[in-house]
N, C-alpha and C positions, 0 to 999 in steps of 0.2 A: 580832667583829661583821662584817667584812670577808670571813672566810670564811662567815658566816650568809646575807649578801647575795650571794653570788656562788653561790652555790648556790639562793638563790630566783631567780636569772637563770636560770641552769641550766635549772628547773624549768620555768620562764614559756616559755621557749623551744621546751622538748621537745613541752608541749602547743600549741603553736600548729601544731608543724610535724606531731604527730599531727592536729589537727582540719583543716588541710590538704592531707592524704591522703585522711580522710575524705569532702571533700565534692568532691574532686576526681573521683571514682571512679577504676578503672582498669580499666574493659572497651575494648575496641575496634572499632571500627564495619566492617562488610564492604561493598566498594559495594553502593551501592540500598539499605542500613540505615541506619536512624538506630540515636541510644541506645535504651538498653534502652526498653521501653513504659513512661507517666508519666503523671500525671492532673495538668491544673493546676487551679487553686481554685472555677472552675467545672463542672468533672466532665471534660470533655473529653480522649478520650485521644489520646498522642501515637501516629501511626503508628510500626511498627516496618520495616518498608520503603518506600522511595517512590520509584516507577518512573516512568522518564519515555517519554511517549507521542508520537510524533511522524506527521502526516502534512504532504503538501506540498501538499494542496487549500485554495482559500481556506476561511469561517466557513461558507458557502452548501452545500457540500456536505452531504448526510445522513451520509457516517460521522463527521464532525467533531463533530455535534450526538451520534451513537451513543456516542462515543468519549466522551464526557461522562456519557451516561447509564449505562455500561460501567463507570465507572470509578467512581459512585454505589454501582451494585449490587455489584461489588468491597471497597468497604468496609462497605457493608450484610453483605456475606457472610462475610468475617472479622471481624467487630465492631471494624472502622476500626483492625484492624492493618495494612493493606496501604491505602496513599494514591498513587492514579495521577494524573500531571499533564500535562496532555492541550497540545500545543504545534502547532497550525496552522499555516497559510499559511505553511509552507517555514520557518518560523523556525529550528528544529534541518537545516534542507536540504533541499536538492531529492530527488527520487524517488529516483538512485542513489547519495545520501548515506543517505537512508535505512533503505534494504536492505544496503549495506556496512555499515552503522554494527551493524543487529541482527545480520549474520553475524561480525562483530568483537567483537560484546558492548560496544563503542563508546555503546549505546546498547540500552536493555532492551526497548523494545516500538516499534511501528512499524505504517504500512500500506505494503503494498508490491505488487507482482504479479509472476507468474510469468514474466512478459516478462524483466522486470526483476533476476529469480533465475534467469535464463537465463545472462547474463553469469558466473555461476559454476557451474554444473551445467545445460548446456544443453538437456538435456532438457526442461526446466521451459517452456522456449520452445515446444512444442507447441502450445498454445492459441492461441499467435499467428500458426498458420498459417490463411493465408487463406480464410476461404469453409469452414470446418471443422464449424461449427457451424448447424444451421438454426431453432432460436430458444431460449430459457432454461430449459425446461422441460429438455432434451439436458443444457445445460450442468450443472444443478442434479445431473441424474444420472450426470453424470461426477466433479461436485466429491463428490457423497457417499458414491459406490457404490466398490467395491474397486478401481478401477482409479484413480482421483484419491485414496484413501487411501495406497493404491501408493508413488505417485508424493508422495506428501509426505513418507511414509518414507525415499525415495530421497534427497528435500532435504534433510531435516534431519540424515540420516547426511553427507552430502558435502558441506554448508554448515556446519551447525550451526544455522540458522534453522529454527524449528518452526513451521509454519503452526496456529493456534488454531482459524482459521476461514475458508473460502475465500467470498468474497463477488463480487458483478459493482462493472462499471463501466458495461457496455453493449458493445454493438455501435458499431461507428464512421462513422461518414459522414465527409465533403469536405465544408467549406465556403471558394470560391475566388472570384479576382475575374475570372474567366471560368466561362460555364455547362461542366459536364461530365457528357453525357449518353451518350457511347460512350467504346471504348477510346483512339478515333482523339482523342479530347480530351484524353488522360495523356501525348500525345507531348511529351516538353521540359517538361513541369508542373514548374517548382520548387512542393515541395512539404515542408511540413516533418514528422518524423516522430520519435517518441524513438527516445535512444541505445540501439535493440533492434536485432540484427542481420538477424532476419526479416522486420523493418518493413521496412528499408530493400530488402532482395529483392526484397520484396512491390513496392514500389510500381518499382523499378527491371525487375521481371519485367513491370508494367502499361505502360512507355515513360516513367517520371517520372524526374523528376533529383531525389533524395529528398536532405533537410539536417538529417543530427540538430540539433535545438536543444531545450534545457531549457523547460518548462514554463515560467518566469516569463518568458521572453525573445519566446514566443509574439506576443506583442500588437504589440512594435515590430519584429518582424522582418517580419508582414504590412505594419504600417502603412508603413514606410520602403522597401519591394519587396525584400529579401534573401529572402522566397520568395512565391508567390503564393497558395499554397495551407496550408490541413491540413487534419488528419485526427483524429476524435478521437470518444468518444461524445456526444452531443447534449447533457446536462448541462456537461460540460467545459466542449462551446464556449461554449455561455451562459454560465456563472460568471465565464470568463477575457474575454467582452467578444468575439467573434471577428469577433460579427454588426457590426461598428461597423465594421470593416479588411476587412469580405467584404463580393460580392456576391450569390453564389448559394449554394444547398445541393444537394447532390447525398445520396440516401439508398442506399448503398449497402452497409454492416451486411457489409463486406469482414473484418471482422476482431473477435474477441468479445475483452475487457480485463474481466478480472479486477479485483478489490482486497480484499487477504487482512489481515486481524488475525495479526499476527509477532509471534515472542517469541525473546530467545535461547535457541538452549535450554540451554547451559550454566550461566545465570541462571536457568532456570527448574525444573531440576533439582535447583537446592541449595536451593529451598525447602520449606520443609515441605510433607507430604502434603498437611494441609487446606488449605494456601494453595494452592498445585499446582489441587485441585479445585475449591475457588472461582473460582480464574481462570479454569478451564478451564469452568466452568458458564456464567460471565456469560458469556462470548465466545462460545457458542453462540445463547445470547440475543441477544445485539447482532449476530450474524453474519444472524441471523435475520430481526432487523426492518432490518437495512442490506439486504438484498435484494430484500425487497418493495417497499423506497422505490424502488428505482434501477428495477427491472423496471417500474414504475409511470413512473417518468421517461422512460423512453424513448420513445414515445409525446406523452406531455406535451410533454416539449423539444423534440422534431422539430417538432411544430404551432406552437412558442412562434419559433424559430428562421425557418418559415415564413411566419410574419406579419411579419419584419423582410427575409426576403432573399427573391430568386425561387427557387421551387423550380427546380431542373430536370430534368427525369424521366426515366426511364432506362427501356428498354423490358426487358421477358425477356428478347428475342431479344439484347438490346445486354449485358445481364447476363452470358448465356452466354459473349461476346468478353473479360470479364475472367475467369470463373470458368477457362477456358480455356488465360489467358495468361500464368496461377500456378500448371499442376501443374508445372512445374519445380523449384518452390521445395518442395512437397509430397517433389516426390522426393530432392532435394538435400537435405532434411534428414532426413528416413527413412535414408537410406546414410550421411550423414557422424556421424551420435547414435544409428544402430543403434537408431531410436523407430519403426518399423512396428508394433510390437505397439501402439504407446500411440494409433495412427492408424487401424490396423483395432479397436480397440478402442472408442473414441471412435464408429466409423462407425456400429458393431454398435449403439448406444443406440438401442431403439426410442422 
C-alpha cells in the first residue's frame, strides 16, 4: 500500500512539473521583441516588436503629431506586428541624447539633424554652414538627389545611424532683447546656440559671444540674462515660449536645420525584409507630410512671432555685412572635413 502511494506521488509530481514546462514556454525575447505573436479573447494581436520613438520637441510640433500617425500606418502595414511608441517633450532626452542614443542602438528610432550627427561624422555638419542655402525648394534637392543620398550612406557607414527620411526644421532667425539690424549689432551678443560646433563659428565669425545651452533650459536662461539672445527657426521659438523673454525679431534665415526620421541601423537590419519595407514605406510618407507643414510654418511663425515682438529689419545692403563675415567658417570647414565637393555641390542646385 505504501509503495502504491508513493508512487502515485511520483506520478502527481512528474505531471505538474511537465504542465509547467509547458505553459512556461521557452523561447527568448531579442531587444525591441516581445513573445512570440498572440491574439487575446478579443482578436487583438500582440506586436512582435515594439520600438521606441523618441523626439525632444514639445506635443506642438508637426513631427510629434507625424510621428503618431507614422507609427499608425507601421502597424497598419505589418498587420500590427511591429508597435512603435512615440515619446515627446525630451522625455527619453535632449537632442544629443537622442542621436547618441540611435547611434549606440541605446535607443531604436529618434528625430535628430545633421548638425547634431556632426559631432560624430563631421561632414554631416555641412547644412549648418551659414547662408548655404537660398530657400527649400535647393534644400529638398539636395536632401533627395545624389549628393544628400551620398552623404547618408557616408553616416550610416561611420555612425551606424540610418537616416529613413530627411525632413526641415526651417531657416533660423534671432529673437533678442536688443534690436539687431546690422553686423555692428552681433558685437558682444551673448547669444545662445546648440551644442554644434559650426553654430558656434558662425555666430563667433558674426562678433557674438555664442553659449551652447540645451533646448529645455532655453526659456530661463533668456529670462534670468545668462544670454540675451537666440537663434532658432520661427516654430521653435514659438513652441518653447521665446517671445515672452524677447523683445525683438530679427529675420535672417542665417542658417537652414534640418529634422531627419533615424533608425539604428543595426536594429534595422535584423529585421525582416517586409518589416524593413514597411518602415521604410511609412517613413517616406511622414517624411513627406512633415515638410509641407514646416515649409508652411515658416512664414506663418515669423508673422505669428511679429505681432508679439518688434520686428527689426535688416537691409540687403546690411545682409551682405553678415554673409561676408562667415566665409571664414565656409572655408575653415571645407580644409579641415576635405567637404568642397559637398559645397560646390550644394552651390551647383539650380
Amino acid at each position: 500500500m505504501k509503495k502504491t502511494m508513493k508512487n502515485i506521488g511520483v506520478f502527481i509530481l512528474a505531471v505538474l512539473v511537465l504542465t509547467s514546462i509547458v505553459l512556461s514556454g521557452c523561447g527568448t525575447k531579442q531587444p525591441g521583441q516581445t513573445s512570440a505573436k498572440s491574439s487575446d479573447s478579443s482578436g487583438s494581436t500582440t506586436p512582435k516588436y515594439v520600438i521606441k520613438l523618441a523626439l525632444h520637441v514639445p506635443e506642438s510640433y508637426p513631427a510629434v503629431g507625424d510621428s503618431r500617425e507614422f507609427a499608425k500606418r507601421v502597424a497598419e502595414l505589418t498587420h500590427n506586428q511591429v508597435k512603435i511608441e512615440v515619446y515627446p517633450n525630451g522625455e527619453l532626452g535632449q537632442l544629443p541624447d537622442i542621436v547618441e542614443g540611435v547611434k549606440q542602438g541605446t535607443l531604436q528610432m529618434g528625430w535628430g539633424d545633421l548638425g547634431t550627427i556632426g559631432n560624430f561624422y563631421p561632414r554631416a555638419n555641412v547644412i549648418g554652414l551659414p547662408f548655404l542655402f537660398r530657400d527649400f525648394d535647393q534644400v529638398h534637392k539636395f536632401f533627395d538627389g545624389p549628393l544628400g543620398q551620398k552623404l547618408a550612406r557616408e553616416i550610416r557607414q561611420n555612425t551606424g545611424i540610418r537616416i529613413l527620411g530627411y525632413s526641415d526644421s526651417g531657416f533660423r532667425d534671432i529673437v533678442s532683447k536688443k534690436p539687431i539690424r546690422s553686423i555692428a549689432d552681433m558685437k558682444g551678443l551673448k547669444i545662445r546656440v546648440p551644442s554644434i560646433p559650426i553654430y558656434v563659428d558662425t555666430m563667433k565669425a558674426l562678433g557674438a559671444s555664442p553659449t551652447p545651452i540645451a533646448a529645455s533650459e532655453m526659456y530661463t536662461s533668456l529670462q534670468t540674462g545668462v544670454v540675451d539672445a537666440m537663434e532658432c527657426p520661427p516654430q521653435t521659438i514659438w513652441d518653447y515660449k521665446m517671445q515672452e523673454v524677447t523683445k525683438y525679431l530679427s529675420i535672417t534665415h542665417h542658417i537652414f536645420t534640418d529634422y531627419d526620421l533615424l533608425i539604428n541601423n543595426k536594429y534595422f537590419s535584423s529585421l525582416p525584409k517586409d518589416i524593413q519595407d514597411a518602415i521604410t514605406k511609412a517613413a517616406k510618407e511622414c517624411v513627406a507630410k512633415d515638410r509641407q507643414e514646416l515649409d508652411d510654418n515658416q512664414v506663418k511663425y515669423e508673422d505669428k512671432l511679429a505681432q508679439k515682438l518688434t520686428k527689426a529689419n535688416i537691409t540687403d545692403a546690411n545682409m551682405k555685412g553678415f554673409k561676408d563675415a562667415v566665409k571664414p567658417v565656409w572655408d575653415n570647414f571645407a580644409a579641415k572635413y576635405k567637404a568642397q565637393d559637398l559645397i560646390d555641390g550644394i552651390n551647383a542646385i539650380k
